[in-house]
C-alpha positions, -999 to +999 in steps of 0.1 A: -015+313+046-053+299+043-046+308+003-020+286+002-038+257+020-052+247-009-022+239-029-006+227-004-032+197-001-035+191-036+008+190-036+010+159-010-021+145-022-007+142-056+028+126-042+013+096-026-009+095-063+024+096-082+038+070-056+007+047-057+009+053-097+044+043-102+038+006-077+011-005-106+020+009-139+039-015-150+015-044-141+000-044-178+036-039-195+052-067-180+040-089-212+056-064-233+088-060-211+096-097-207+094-104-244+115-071-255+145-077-226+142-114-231+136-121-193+129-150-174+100-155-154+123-145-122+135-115-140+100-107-145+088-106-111+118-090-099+106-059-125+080-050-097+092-067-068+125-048-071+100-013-061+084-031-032+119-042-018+136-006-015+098+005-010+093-011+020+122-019+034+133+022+035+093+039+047+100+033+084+139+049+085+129+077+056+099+088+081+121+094+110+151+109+088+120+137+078+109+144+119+150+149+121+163+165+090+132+179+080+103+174+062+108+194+029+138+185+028+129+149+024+102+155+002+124+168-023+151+147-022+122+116-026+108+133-060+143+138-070+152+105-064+123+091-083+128+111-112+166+098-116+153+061-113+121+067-137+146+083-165+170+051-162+143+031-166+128+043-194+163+043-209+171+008-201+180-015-226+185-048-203+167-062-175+193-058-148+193-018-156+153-020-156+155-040-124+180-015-112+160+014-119+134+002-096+155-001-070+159+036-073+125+042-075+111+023-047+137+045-027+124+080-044+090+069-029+099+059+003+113+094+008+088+112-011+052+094+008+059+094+048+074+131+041+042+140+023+026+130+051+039+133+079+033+172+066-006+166+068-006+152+099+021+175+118-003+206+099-037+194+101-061+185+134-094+174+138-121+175+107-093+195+084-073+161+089-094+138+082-108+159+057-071+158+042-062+123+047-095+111+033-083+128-002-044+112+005-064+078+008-083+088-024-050+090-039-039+059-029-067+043-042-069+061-072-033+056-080-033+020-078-058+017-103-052+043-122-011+025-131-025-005-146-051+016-166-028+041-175+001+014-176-022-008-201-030+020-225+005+033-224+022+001-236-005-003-261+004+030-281+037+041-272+052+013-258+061+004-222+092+027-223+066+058-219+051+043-192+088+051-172+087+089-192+053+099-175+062+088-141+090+111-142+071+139-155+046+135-128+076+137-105+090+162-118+059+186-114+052+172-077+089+181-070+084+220-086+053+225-065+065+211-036+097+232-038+069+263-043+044+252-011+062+235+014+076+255+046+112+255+048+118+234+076+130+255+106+159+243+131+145+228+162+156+214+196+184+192+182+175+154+179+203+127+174+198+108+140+199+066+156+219+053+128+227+019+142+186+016+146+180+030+110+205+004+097+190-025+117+155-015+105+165-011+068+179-044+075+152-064+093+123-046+065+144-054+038+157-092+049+117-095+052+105-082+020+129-098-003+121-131+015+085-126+005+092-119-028+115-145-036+093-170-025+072-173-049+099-190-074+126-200-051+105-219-026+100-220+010+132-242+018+154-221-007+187-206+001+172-177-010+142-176+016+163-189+045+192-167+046+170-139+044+144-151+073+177-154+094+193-121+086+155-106+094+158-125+127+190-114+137+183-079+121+147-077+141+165-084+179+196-061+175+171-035+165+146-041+196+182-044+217+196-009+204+160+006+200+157-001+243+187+023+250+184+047+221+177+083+234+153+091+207+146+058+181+139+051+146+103+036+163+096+044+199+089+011+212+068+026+240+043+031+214+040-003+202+023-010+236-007+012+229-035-015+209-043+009+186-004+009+169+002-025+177-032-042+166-029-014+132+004-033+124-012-065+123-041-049+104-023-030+078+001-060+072-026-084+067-048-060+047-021-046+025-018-080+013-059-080+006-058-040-011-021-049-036-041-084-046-068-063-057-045-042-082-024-074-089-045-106-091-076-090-105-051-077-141-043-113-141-076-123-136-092-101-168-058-107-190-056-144-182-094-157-180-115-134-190-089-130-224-084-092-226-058-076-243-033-049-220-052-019-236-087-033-229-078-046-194-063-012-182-097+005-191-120-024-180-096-019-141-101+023-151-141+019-130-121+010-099-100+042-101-135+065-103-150+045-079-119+045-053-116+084-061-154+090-058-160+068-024-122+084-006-136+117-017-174+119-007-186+087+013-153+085+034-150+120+052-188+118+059-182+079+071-151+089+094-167+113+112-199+099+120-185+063+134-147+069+137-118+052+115-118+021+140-152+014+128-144+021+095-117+001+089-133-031+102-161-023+077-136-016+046-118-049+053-154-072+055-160-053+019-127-064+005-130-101+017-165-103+002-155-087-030-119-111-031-148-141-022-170-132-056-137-130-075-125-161-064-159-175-082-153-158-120-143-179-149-138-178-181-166-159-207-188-137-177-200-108-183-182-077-175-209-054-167-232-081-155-204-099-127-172-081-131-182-046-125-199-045-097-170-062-079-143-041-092-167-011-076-174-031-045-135-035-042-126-001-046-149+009-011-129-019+005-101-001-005-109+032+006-126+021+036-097+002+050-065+018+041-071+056+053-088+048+087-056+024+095-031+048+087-055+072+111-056+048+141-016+039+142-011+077+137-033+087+165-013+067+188+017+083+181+028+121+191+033+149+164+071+153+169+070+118+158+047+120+126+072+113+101+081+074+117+041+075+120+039+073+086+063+054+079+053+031+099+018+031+082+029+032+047+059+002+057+035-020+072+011-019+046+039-022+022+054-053+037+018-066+040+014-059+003+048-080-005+036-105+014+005-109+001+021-109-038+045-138-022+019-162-004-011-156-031+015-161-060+027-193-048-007-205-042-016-196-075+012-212-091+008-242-069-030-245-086-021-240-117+006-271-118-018-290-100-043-287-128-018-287-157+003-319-143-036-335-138-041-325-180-058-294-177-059-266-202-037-232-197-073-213-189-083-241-167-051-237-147-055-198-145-088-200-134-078-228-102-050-205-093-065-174-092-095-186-077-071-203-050-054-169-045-087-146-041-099-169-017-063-166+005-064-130-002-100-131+012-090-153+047-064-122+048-087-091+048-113-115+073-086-124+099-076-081+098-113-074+104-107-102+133-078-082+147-090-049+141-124-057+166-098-074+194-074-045+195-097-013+184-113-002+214-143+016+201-150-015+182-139-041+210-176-062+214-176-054+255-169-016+244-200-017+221-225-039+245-216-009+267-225+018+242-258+003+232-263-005+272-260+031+284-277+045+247-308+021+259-307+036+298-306+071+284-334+068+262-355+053+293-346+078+318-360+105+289-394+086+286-396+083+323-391+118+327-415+130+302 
């Protein structure tokens, strides 16, 4: 078994990279797209908001449907699922079958990443698990950079279609090995599938993301925005309501009273908006001021994949074990609202090397540092027969948090940039006041997380730590006084 240990790692791991791969790639292309399917700005956006949509709104309910049907079984279906919508998509020939085919993507992945690893942590304990998760985060990481460089050079040379064709090849080869490693899953005590609270929680994610997303070009009083805040509203109660009497629920709502799940929600929402910014905002940022072309602005992004992989891999293992992932994370999200701070202050003609750079490397530790020890502290404060909805709770919150975050710092980018262009203003001067505006909400994001995190961890909790250094101080007296 130990010989297949190996593979086994490097099969999940490379599932979440194909996932995280597939939620950027066509960052870059959307240029391309728009002009070549004629779309509107709206149709535009809806190219990657329609992934985030089925994304998000399907993590929580596809986690629990792996603890109850079974964990391979999910796994495959996921990678199935994401081949089907990558081959439409690269086949598509208007934007509604392009927007559709992200639908069907977004739902491949949110099958294929809380079954991935809900694997790792029903498998793995102690330093083997972190160990593991540290290279899952590295994949995360790595994958969301790695789209838009990849994406970028893709549309350059081949056109944005391939970009669709290698996504389903890397699904493909994830599903074969998967199909190869993973256990088959063995019957167990039989568990009751809570469809009323799967629906309601489909619902409530779903009503919450598209809400997010629409408001960027729709508006905050829009028909768009308020029917779906209401349906989350009425979605969000029934589901507490029917989650109180289930016999075993989609999310055990006994868990949301330990701080560490509850206070990781609020964490992961608030810095998955602050991480997806970082892939989103900053291509915008190099294509749009600092004048790059898709080609050149996937490889000048391609550092931040190194350095994500290289920090996940080596710094993060070492960093989790010696101080925790409570500690961790609070550090990761300080990084990543300094690094959204120095972006927020780039204009047009800096240097790359000299000012970009070093934040895009600064940005990727962020990264690293916050996402993994999140996912680690909600998942600790949940059982193993209930890894799968730990995960998906994880990867949905951080999901939702990221559709959030593209919502609220794309509306205050495009309220800057009509601000300056109403007041006269060039194109660049416009770009540069709205993505400045947007780094610096991204920024208050990832600052009010760390906030959160230090109230509801407890090993970071200020009282907890006066206490540490308190008894650390007695100890060392009590050894001088003895010597």
């Amino acid at each position: 078994m130990r010989d297949r240990t190996l593979p086994l790692v490097l099969t999940l791991v490379a599932a979440q990279l194909v996932v995280m791969l597939d939620s950027s790639i066509l960052n870059v292309a959307l240029p391309s797209i728009a002009e070549d399917l004629d779309l509107t700005a709206v149709g535009t956006a809806w190219v990657l908001n329609a992934y985030f949509l089925t994304f998000g709104g399907l993590l929580l309910v596809s986690g629990r449907a792996a603890d109850i049907f079974g964990r391979r079984r999910m796994f495959l279906t996921g990678a199935t699922v994401l081949v089907a919508g990558s081959l439409l998509g690269g086949f598509a020939s208007t934007g509604a079958v392009l927007v559709t085919a992200r639908l069907i993507q977004g739902g491949g992945a949110a099958m294929l990443s809380p079954a991935a690893m809900a694997v790792i942590l029903a498998t793995f304990t102690g330093t083997a698990r972190t160990r593991t998760m540290a290279w899952w985060g590295a994949a995360s990481t790595v994958g969301g950079a790695l789209g838009v460089s990849v994406g970028g050079v893709l549309t350059s040379g081949l056109g944005w279609q391939s970009v669709m064709f290698v996504t389903a090849t890397a699904a493909v080869l994830v599903g074969i090995a998967g199909w190869a490693l993973l256990q088959r899953d063995h019957p167990t005590t039989r568990r009751p599938f809570d469809a009323a609270g799967a629906a309601l929680a489909t619902t409530t994610a779903g009503a919450v993301v598209f809400a997010m997303l629409s408001l960027p070009h729709a508006g905050l009083a829009s028909v768009e925005v308020l029917t779906a805040a209401a349906v989350a509203v009425t979605a969000g109660t029934g589901f507490v309501l029917v989650e109180g009497r289930s016999r075993d629920a989609v999310l055990p709502l006994p868990a949301l009273r330990e701080p560490r799940v509850a206070g990781g929600i609020v964490v992961n929402i608030l810095g998955g908006a602050a991480r997806v910014a970082c892939f989103v905002l900053v291509a915008l940022l190099i294509q749009q001021v600092l004048d790059y072309d898709p080609a050149a602005a996937g490889m000048a992004m391609l550092p931040t994949s190194l350095a994500g992989f290289a920090v996940s891999t080596l710094l993060l293992p070492r960093a989790l074990a010696r101080f925790g992932p409570e500690k961790v994370a609070v550090l990761g999200l300080i990084l990543l609202a300094v690094a959204h701070l120095i972006f927020a202050s780039l204009d047009h003609g800096m240097p790359y090397l000299a000012r970009v750079f070093p934040v895009l490397l600064l940005a990727a530790v962020g990264v690293a540092f916050s996402f993994t020890p999140t996912t680690l502290v909600i998942a600790s404060g949940m059982t193993s027969s209930n890894a799968g909805v730990g995960s998906g709770l994880a990867s949905s919150t951080a999901q939702i948090g990221g559709a959030l975050g593209i919502a609220a710092f794309g509306a205050i980018d495009a309220y800057r940039r009509a601000a300056v262009l109403a007041e006269g203003g060039s194109e660049l001067a416009a770009a540069e006041a709205g993505l400045s505006a947007a780094h610096l909400a991204a920024a208050t994001a990832a600052a009010v997380a760390a906030l959160v995190a230090i109230a509801a961890f407890p090993s970071v909790q200020p009282r907890r730590l006066v206490a540490a250094v308190s008894n650390s101080a007695g100890r060392r007296s009590r050894t001088t006084v003895a010597s």
